[in-house]
DSSP file (Angstrom, degrees, kcal/mol; ACC not computed):
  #  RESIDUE AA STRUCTURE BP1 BP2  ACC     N-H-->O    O-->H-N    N-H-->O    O-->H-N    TCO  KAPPA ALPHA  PHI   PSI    X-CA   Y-CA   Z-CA
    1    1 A X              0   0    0      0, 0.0     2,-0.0     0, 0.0    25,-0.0   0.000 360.0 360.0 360.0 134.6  -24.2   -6.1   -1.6
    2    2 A X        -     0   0    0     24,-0.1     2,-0.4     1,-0.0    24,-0.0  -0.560 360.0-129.7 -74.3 144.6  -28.2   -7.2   -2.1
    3    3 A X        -     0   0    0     -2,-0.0     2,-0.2     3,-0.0    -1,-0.0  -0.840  14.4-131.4 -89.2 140.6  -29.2   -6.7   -5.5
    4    4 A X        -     0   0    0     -2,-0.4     2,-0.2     1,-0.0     3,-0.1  -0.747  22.6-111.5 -86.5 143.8  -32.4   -4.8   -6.3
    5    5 A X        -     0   0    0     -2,-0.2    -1,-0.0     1,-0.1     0, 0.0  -0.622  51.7 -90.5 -83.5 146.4  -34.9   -6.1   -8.6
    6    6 A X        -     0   0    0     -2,-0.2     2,-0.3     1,-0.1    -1,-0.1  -0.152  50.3-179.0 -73.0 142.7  -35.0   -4.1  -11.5
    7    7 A X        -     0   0    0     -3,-0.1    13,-0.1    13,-0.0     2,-0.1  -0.890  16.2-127.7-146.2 155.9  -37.3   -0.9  -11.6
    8    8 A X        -     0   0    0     -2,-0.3     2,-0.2    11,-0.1    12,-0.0  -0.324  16.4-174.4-108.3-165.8  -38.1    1.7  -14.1
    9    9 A X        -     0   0    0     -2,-0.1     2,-0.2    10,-0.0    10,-0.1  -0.846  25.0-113.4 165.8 142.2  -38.2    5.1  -14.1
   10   10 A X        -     0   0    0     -2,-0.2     2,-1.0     8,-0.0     8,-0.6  -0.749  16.8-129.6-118.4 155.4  -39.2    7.6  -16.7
   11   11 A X  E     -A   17   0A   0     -2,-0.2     6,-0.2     6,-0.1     2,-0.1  -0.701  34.3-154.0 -30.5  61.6  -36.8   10.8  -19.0
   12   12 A X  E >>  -A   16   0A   0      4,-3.0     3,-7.3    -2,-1.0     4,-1.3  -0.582  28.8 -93.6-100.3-170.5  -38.6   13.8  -18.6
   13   13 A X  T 34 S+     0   0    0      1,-0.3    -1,-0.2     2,-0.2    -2,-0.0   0.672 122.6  50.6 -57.9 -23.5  -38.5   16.6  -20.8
   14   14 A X  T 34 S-     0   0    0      2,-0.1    -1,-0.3     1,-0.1    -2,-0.1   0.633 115.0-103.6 -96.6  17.6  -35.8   18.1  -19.0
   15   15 A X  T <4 S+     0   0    0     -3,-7.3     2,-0.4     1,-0.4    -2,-0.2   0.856  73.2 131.9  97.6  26.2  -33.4   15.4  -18.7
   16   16 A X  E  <  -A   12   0A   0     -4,-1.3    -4,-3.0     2,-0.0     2,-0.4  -0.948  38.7-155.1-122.5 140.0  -33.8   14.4  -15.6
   17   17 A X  E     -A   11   0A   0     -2,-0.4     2,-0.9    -6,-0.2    -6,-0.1  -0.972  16.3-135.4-123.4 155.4  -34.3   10.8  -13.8
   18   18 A X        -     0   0    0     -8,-0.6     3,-0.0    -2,-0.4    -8,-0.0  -0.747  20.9-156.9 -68.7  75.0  -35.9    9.6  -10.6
   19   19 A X        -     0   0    0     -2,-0.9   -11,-0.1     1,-0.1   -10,-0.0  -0.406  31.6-103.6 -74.8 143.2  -33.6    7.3   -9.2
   20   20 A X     >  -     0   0    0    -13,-0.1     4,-0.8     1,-0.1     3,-0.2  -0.402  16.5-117.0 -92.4-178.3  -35.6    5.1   -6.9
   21   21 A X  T  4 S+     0   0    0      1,-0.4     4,-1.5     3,-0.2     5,-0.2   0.852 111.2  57.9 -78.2 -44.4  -35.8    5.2   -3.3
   22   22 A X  T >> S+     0   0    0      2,-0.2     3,-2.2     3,-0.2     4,-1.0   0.915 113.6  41.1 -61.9 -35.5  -34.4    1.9   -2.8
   23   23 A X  H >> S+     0   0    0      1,-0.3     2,-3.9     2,-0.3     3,-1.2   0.687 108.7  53.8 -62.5-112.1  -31.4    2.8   -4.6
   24   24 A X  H 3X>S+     0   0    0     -4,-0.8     5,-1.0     1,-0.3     4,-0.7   0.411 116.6  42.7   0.4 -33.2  -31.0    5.9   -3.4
   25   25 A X  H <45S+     0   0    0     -2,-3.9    -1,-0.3    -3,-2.2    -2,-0.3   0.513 106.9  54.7-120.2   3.0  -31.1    4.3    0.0
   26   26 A X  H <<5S+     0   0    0     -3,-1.2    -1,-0.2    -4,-1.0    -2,-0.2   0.510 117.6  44.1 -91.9 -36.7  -28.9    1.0   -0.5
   27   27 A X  H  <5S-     0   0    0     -4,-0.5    -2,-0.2    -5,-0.4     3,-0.1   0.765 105.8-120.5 -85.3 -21.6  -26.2    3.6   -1.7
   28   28 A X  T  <5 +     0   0    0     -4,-0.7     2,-2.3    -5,-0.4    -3,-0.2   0.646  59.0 153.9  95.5   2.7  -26.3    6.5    0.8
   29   29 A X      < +     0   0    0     -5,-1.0    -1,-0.2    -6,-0.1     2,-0.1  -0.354  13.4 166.7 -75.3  79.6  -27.1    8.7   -2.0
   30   30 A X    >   -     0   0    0     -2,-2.3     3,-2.3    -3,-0.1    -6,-0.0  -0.523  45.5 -61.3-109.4-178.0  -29.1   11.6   -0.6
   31   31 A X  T 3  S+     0   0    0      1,-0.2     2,-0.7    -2,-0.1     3,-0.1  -0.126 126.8  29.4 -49.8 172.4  -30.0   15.2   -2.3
   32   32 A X  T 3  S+     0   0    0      1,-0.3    -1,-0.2    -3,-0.1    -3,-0.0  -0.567  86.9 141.6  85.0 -37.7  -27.1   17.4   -3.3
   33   33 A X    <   -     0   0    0     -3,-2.3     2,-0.4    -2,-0.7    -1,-0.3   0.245  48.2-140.3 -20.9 145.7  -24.8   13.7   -4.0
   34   34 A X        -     0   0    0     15,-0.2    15,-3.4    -3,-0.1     2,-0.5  -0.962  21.8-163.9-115.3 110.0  -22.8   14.6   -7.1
   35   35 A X  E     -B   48   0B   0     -2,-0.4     2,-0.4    13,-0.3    13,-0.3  -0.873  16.8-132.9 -96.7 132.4  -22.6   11.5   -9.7
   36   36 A X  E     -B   47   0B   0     11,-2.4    11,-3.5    -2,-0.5     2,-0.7  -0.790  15.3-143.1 -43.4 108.7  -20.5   11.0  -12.2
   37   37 A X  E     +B   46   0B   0     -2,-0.4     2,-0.4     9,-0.2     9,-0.2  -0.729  22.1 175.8 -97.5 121.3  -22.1    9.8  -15.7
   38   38 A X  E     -B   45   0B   0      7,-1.0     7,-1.9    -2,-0.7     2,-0.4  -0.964  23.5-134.8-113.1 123.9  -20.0    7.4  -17.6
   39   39 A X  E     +B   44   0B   0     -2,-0.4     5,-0.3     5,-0.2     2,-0.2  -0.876  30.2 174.7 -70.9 128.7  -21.1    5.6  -21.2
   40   40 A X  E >   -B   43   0B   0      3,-1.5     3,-2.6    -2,-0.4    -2,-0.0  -0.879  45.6-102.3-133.3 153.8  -20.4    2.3  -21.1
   41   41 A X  T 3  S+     0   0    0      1,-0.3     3,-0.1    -2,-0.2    -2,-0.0   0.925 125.4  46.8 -55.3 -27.1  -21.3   -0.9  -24.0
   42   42 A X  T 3  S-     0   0    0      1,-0.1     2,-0.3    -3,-0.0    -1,-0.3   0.582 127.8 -86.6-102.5   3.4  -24.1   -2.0  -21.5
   43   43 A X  E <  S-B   40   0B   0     -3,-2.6    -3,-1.5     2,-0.0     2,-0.3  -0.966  73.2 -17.6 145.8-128.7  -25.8    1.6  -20.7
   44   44 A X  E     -B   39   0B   0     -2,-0.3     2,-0.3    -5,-0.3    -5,-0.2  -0.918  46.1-154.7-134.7 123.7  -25.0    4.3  -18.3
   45   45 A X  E     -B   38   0B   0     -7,-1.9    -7,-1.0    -2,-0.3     2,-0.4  -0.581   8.4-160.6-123.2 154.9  -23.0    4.0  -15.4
   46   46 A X  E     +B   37   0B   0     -2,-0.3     2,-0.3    -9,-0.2    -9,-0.2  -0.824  16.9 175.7-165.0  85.0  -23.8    6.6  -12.3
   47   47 A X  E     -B   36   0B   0    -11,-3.5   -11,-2.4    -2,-0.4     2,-0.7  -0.851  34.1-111.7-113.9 158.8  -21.0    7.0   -9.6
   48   48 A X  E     -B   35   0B   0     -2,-0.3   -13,-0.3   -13,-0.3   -15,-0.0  -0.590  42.2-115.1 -82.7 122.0  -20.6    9.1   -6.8
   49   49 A X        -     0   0    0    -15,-3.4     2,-0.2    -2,-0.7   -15,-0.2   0.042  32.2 -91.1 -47.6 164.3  -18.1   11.5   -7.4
   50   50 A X        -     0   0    0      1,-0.1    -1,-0.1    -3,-0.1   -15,-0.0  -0.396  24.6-144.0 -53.0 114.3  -14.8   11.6   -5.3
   51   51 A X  S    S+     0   0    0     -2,-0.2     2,-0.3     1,-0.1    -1,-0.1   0.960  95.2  42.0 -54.7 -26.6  -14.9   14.2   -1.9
   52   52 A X  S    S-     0   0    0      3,-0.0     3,-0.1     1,-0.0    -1,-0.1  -0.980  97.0-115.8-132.8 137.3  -11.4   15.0   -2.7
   53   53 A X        -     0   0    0     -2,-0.3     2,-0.2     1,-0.2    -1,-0.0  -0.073  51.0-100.3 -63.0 155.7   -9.8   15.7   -6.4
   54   54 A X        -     0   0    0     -4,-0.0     2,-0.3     0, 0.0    -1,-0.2  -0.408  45.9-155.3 -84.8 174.9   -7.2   12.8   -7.0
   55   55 A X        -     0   0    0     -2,-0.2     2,-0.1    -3,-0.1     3,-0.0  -0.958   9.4-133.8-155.1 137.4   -3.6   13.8   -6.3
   56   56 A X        -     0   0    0     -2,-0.3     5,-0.1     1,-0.1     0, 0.0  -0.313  29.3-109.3 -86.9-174.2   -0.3   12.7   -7.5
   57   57 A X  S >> S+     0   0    0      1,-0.2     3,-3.6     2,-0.2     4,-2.9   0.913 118.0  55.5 -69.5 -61.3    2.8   12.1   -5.2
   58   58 A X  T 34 S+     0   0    0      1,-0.3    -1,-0.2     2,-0.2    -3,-0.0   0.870  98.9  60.8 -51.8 -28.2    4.5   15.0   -6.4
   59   59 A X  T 34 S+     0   0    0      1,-0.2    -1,-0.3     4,-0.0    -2,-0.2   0.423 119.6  25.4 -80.7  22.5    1.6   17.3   -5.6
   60   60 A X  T X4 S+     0   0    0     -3,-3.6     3,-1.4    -5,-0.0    -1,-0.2   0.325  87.1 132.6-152.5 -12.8    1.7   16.6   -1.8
   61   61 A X  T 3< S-     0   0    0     -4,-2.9    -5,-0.0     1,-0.3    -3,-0.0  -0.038  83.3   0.0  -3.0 144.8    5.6   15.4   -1.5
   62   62 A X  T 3  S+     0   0    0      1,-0.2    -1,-0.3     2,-0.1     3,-0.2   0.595  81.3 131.3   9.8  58.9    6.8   17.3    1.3
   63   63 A X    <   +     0   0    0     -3,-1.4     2,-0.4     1,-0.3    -1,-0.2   0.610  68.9  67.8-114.0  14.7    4.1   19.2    2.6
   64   64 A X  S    S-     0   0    0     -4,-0.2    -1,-0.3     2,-0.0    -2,-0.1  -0.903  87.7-157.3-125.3  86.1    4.8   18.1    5.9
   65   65 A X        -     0   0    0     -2,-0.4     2,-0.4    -3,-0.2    -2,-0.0  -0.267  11.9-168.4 -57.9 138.3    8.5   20.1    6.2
   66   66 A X        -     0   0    0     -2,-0.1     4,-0.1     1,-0.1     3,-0.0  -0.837   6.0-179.8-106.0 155.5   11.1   18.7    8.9
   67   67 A X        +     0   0    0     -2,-0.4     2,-0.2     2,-0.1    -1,-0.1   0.277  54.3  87.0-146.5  23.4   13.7   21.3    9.0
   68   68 A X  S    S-     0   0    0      1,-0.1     3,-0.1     3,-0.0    -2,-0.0  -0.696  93.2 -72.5-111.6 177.1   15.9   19.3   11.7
   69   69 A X        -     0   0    0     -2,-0.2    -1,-0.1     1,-0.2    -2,-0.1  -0.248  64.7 -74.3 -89.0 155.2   18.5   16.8   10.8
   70   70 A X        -     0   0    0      1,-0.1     2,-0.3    -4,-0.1    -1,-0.2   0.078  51.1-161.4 -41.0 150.8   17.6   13.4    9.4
   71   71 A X        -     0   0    0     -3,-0.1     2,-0.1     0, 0.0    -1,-0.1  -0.952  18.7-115.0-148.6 145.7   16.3   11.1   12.3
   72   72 A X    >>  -     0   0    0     -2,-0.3     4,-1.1     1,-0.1     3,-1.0  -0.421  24.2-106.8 -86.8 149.0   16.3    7.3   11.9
   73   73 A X  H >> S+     0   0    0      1,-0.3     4,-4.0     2,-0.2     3,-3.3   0.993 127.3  58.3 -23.2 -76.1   12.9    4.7   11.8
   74   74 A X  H 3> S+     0   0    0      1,-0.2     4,-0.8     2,-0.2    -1,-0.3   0.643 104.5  49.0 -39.2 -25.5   14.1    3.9   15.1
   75   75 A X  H <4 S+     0   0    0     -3,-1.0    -1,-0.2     2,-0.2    -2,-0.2   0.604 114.0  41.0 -44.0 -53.4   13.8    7.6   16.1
   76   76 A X  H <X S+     0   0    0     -3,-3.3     4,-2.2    -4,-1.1    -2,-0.2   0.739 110.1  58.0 -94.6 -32.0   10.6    8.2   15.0
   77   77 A X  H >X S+     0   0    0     -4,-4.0     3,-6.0    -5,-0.2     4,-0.7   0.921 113.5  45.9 -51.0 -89.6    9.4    4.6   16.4
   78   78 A X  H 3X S+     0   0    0     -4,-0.8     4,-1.1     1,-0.4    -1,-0.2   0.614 110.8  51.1 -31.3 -29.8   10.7    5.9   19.9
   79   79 A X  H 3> S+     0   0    0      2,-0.2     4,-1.7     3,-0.1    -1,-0.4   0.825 107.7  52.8 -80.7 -37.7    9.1    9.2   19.6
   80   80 A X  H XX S+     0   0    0     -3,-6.0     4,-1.9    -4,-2.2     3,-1.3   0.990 112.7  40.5 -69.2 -43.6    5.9    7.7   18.7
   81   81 A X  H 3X S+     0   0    0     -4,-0.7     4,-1.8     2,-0.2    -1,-0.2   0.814 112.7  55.3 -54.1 -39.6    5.7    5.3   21.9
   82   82 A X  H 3X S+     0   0    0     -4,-1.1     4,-0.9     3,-0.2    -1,-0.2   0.712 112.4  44.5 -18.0 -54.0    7.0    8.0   24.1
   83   83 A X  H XX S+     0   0    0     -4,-1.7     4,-2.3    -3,-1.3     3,-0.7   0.962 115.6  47.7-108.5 -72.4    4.0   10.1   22.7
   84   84 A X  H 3X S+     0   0    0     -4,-1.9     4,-1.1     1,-0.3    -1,-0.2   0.781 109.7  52.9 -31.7 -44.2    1.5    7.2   23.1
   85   85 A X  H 3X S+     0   0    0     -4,-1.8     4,-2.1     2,-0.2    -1,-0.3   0.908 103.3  54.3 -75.2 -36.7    2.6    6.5   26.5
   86   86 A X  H <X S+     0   0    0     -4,-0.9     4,-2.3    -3,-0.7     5,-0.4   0.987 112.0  47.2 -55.0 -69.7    2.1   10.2   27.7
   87   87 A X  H  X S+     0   0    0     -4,-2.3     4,-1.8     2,-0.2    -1,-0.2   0.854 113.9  44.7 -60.3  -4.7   -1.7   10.1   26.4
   88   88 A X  H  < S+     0   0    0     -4,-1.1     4,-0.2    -5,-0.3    -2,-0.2   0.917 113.3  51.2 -83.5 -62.2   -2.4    6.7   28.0
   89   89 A X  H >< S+     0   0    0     -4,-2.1     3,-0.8     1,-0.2     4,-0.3   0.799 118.1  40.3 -39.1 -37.3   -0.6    8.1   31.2
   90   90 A X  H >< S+     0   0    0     -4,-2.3     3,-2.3     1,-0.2     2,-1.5   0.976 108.5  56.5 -89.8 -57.6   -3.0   11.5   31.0
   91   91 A X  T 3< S+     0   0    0     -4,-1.8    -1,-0.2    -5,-0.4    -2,-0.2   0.188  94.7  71.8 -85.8  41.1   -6.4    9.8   30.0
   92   92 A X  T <         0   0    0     -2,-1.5    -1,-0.3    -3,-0.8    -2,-0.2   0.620 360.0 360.0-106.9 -36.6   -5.9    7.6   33.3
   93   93 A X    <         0   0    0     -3,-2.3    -2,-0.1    -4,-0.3    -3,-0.1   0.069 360.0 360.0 -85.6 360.0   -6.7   10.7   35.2
C-alpha cells in the first residue's frame, strides 16, 4: 500500500472530520461507509466496519441439514465431479 503524505484536517463544532479525498480514495471509502473508532497510545484509529456481524461455529453449525444417511469424502468427491461434469457438458452447447 502507497503511503500518503500527511495532511490535516480541521474538528468542527459538531464533531465531525473531513477525511481527505486521497484517503478516502486509496481506501474505497465512499459516503454512507461505516468506521469503526478505536483509541489507541498513538491516536485514533478509523476502520471500516465488518459487512457481516462476526459469528461463532456454533451459531452456523448445521444450518445446512442432510437428513440422508452418512455419506463418505469419497461420496461427496464423486458427487461433486459428476456435478461439474454435467455443467461443462451443458455450457458446450
Amino acid at each position: 500500500m502507497t503511503t500518503v503524505p500527511k495532511q490535516t484536517t480541521v474538528l468542527s463544532t459538531k464533531g465531525q472530520v473531513i477525511l481527505p479525498k486521497a484517503v478516502r480514495d486509496q481506501r474505497g471509502w465512499k459516503p454512507g461507509t461505516k468506521l469503526t473508532v478505536e483509541e489507541t497510545p498513538e491516536g485514533v484509529l478509523l476502520k471500516p466496519e465488518p459487512l457481516f456481524p462476526p459469528t461463532t461455529n456454533e451459531e452456523v453449525y448445521g444450518c445446512l441439514k442432510w437428513d440422508g444417511p452418512p455419506i463418505s469424502l469419497e461420496e461427496m468427491d464423486a458427487a461433486i465431479t459428476e456435478e461439474v461434469r454435467e455443467r461443462d457438458a451443458r455450457s458446450r452447447y
